[in-house]
C-alpha positions in Angstrom: -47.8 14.5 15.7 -45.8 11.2 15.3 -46.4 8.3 12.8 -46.2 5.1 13.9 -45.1 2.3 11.5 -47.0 -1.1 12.2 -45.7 -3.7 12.9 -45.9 -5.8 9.6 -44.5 -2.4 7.7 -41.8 -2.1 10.5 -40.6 -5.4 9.6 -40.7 -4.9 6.0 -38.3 -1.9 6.3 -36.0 -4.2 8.5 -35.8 -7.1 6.0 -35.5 -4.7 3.2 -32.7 -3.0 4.8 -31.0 -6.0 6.2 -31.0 -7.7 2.6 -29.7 -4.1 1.3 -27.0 -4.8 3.8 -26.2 -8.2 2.6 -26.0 -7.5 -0.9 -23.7 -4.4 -0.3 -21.3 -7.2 1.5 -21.6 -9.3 -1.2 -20.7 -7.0 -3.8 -17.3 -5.9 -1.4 -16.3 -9.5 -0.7 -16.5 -10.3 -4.4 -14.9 -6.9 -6.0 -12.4 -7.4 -2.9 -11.4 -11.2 -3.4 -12.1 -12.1 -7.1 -10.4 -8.5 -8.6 -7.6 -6.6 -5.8 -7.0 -10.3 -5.0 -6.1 -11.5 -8.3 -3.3 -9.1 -8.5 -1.7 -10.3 -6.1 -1.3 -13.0 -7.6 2.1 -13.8 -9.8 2.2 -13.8 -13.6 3.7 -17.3 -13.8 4.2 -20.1 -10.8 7.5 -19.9 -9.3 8.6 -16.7 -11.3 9.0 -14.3 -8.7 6.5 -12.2 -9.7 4.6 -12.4 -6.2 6.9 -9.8 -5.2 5.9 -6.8 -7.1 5.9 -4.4 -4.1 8.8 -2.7 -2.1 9.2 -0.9 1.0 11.5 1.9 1.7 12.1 3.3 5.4 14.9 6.0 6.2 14.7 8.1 9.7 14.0 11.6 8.7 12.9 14.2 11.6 11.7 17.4 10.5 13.0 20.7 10.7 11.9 22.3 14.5 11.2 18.7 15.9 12.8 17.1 18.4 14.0 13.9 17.8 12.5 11.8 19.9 9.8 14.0 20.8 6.6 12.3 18.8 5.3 8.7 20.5 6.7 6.9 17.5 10.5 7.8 14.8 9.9 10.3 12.3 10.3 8.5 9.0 10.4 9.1 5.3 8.5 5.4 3.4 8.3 5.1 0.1 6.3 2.0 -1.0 6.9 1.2 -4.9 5.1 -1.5 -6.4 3.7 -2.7 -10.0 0.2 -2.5 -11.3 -0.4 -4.9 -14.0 1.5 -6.7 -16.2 5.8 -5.9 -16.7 8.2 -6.8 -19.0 10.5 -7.9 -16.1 10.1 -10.4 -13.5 12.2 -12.1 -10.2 14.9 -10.0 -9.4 15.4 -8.0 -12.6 11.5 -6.7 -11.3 12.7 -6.0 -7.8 16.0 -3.8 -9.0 14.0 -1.7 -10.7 12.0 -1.3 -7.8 14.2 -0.8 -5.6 16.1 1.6 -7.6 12.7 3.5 -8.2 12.1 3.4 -4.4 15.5 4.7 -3.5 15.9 7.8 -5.8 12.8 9.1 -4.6 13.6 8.4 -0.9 16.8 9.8 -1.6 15.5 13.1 -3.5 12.7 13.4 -0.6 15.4 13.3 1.8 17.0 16.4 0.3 14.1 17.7 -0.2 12.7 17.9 3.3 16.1 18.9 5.2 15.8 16.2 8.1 18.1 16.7 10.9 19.9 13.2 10.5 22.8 13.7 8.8 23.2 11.0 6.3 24.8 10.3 2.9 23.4 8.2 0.3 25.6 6.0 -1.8 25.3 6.8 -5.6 24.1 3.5 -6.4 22.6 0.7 -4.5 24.5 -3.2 -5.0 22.9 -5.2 -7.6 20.9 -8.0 -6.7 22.0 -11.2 -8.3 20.6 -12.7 -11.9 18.2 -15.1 -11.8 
C-alpha cells in the first residue's frame, strides 16, 4: 500500500521546505556575521585590541610514541584569547596573554611527560610599552 502525493501537494512540501531552508540560512548568516563577528572587532580604532587571541605551539610526543611515527608532529597548542570587554589593551593585553598561554603550555608539558627534553625559562621577555 503506497501513498502517492500529487503533484500540487508535492510541490507544496518542496517550497515549504526549501523556504524552511532559506530561513534556517538566514538566521546563521545573521547570528554568524552581525554577533561572533562583532567581536572580532577592536574596542577602539587603532588600539590594538584586534588582537585579543594567542597561539601557543610546543613539540610534545607522548609517552610509547614514536617520534615521527603519526602523518603529522605531535604537539601541545594552547590558544588563549579574550571574550568581551578587558581593562587592558595593545600590548599590555597580549602579555597577559601570552603569559596565560605559556604557564599552561608549560604546566601541560610536565604534566604529560613528552619525550622532548626541554626546559622552560621562568619567565618569558616583556614585550615593549605602548
Amino acid at each position: 500500500m503506497s501513498i502517492q502525493m500529487r503533484p500540487s501537494r508535492k510541490k507544496r512540501v518542496t517550497t515549504l521546505g526549501l523556504g524552511c531552508l532559506v530561513a534556517a540560512g538566514a538566521v546563521f548568516g545573521y547570528l554568524e556575521i552581525f554577533t561572533t563577528g562583532i567581536d572580532r572587532l577592536p574596542d577602539k580604532p587603532c588600539s590594538g585590541a584586534v588582537d585579543r587571541e594567542t597561539l601557543l605551539y610546543v613539540p610534545c610526543t607522548p609517552p610509547g610514541k614514536k617520534p615521527g611515527g603519526a602523518r603529522e608532529a605531535y604537539a601541545l597548542t594552547v590558544d588563549a584569547r579574550t571574550i568581551g570587554e578587558t581593562r587592558v589593551h595593545g600590548n599590555e593585553l597580549r602579555q597577559v596573554l601570552i603569559d596565560f598561554a605559556y604557564q599552561l603550555a608549560r604546566h601541560t608539558y610536565e604534566a604529560a611527560d613528552c619525550q622532548e627534553s626541554r626546559t622552560f625559562p621562568k619567565e618569558l621577555p616583556r614585550l615593549p610599552a605602548a
